[in-house]
C-alpha positions in Angstrom: 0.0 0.0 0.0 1.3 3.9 -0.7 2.0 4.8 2.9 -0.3 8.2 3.6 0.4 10.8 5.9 -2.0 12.0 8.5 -4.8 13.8 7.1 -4.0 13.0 3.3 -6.9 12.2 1.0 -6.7 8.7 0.4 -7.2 6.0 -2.6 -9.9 4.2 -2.8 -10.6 1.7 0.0 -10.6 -1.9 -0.2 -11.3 -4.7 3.2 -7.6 -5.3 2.4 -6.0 -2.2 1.9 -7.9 -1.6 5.3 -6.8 -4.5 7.1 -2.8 -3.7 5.8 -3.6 0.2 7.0 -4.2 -1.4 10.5 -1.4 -3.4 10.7 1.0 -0.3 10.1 -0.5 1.9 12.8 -2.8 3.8 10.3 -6.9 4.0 10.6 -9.5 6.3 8.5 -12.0 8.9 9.3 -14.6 10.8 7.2 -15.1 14.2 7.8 -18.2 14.2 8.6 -21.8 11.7 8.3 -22.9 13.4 4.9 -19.3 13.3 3.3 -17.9 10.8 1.3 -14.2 12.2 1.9 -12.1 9.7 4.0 -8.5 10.5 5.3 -6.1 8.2 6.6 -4.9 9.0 10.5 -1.7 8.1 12.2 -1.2 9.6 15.5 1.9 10.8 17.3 0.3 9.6 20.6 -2.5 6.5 20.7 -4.5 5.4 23.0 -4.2 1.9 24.4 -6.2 0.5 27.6 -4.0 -2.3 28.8 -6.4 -5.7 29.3 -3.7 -6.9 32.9 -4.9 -3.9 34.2 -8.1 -2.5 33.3 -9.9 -0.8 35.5 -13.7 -0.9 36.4 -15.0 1.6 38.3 -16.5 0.9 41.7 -20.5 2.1 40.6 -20.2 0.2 37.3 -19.5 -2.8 38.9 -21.8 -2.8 41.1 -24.6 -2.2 38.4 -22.7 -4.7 36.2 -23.7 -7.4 39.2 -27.4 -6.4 38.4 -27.3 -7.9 35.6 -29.2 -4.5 33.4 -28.7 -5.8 30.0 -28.8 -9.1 28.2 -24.9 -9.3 26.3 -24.0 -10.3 23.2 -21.2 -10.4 20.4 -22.2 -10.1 16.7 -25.3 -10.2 16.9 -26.3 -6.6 15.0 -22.8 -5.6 13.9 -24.6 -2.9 11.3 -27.1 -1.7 14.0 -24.4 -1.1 15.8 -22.5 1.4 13.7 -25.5 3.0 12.8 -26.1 3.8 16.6 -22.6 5.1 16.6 -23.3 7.9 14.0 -26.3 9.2 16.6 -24.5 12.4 17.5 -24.2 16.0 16.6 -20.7 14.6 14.9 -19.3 11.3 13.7 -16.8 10.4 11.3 -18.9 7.4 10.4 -19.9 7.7 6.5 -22.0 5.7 4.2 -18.3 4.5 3.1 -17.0 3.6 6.3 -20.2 1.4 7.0 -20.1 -0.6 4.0 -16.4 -1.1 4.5 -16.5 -2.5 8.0 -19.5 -4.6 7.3 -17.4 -6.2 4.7 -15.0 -6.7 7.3 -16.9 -8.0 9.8 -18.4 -10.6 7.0 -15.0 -11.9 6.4 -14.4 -12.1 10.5 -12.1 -9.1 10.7 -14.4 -6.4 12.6 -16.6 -8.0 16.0 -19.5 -6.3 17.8 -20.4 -6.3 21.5 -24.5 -5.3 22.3 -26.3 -4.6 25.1 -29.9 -5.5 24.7 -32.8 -4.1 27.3 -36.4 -5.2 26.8 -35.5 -6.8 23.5 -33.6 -3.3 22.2 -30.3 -2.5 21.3 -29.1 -0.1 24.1 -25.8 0.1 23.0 -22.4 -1.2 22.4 -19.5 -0.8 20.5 -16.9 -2.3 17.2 -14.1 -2.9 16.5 -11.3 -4.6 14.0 -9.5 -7.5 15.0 -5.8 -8.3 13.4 -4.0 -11.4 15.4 -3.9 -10.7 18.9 -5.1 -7.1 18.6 -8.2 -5.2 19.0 -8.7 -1.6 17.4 -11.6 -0.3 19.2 -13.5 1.9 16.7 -16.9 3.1 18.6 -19.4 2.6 21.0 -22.9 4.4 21.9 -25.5 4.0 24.4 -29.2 4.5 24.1 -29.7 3.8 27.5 -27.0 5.2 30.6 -23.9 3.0 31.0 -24.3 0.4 27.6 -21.4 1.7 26.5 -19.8 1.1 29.9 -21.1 -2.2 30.2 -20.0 -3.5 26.8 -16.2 -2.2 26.8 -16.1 -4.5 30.5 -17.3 -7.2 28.5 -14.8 -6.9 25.8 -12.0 -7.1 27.9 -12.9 -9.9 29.5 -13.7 -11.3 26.6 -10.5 -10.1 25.0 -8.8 -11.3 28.5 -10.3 -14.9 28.0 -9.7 -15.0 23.8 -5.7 -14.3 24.9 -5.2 -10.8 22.7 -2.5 -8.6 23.7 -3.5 -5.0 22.3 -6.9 -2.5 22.9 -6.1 0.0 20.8 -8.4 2.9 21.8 -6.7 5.3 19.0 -7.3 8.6 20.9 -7.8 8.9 25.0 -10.9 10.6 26.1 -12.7 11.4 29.3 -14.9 8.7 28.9 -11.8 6.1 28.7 -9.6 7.5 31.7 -12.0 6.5 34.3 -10.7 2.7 32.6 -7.4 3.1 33.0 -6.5 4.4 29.1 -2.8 5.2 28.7 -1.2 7.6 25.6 2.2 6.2 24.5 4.2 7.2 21.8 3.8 5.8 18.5 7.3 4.0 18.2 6.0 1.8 21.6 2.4 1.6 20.1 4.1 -0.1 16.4 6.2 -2.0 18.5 3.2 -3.3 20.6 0.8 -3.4 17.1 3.8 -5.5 15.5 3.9 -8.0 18.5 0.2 -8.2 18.8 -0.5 -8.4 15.0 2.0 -11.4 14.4 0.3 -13.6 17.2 -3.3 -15.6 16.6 -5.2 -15.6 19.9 -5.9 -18.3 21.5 -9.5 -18.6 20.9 -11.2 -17.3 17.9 -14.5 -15.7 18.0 
């Protein structure tokens, strides 16, 4: 692949030109719902959470231990980015859904959901490569989805044996779990170990 730089315009995207952007530290964006310009993004500074030591938040566990929602993995990968782009702004384009639906049809993108009373609530996607996760987006409908569905994945992460959560950025939302910002010479270094590696289980 022609290696961008951040921000470029890129060429046309392909599930495999995708997949080889992910294993080199790289990771598109639109600018916007409505557009159908996508750039390609690779950040001094990522955003990793580190699954041996993830941290859950005393309140969310303790509503986790209620048992709110019913959990479950693949189950409405599409739905799932759609209720991603219900914000004021999202990166997510037409473009970018097609793409990662692709992905997720030849087993390279995974979805966690919450369900409540038969309805999505929330939840989050993501890309797998080897032994790494790239965590794309989550939403909620309903308070704490979101919450509850990135605990999930990291156990479920935890028990599948990866290595890497890639978060891409740090935000509020993240810190209360423990997210850490590392250079990006110690993130390709991670992404090269954690890419070369199968897990132990597959999905």
């Amino acid at each position: 692949m022609t290696t961008p730089t951040e921000s470029e315009p890129m060429e046309p995207l392909t599930p495999e030109l995708l997949l080889a952007a992910y294993a080199s530290g790289y990771f598109p964006m639109a600018t916007s719902r409505t557009s159908k310009e996508l750039d390609w993004f690779y950040p001094e500074k990522r955003g990793i959470l580190p699954l041996d030591n993830f941290h859950v938040p005393r309140s969310l566990a303790k509503l986790i231990r209620k048992t709110p929602f019913t959990i479950t993995t693949d189950a409405a990968f599409r739905e799932v980015m759609l209720g991603c782009t219900e914000r004021k702004s999202t990166w997510i384009n037409d473009e970018i859904i097609s793409l990662y639906c692709e992905l997720h049809r030849m087993g390279f993108a995974h979805s966690v959901e919450c369900w409540q009373e038969g309805k999505l609530a929330g939840g989050l996607y993501g890309v797998v490569l080897g032994c790494a996760f790239f965590g794309e987006s989550m939403f909620s409908r309903t308070p704490n989805a979101s919450r509850v569905a990135l605990v999930y994945l990291v156990q479920l992460l935890n028990d599948k044996g990866y290595h890497l959560l890639d978060t891409q950025f740090i935000n509020y939302h993240l810190k209360q779990f423990g997210v850490l910002e590392i250079p990006r010479a110690e993130y390709l270094d991670k992404l090269k170990k954690a890419v070369s590696e199968p897990p132990a289980e597959n999905w």
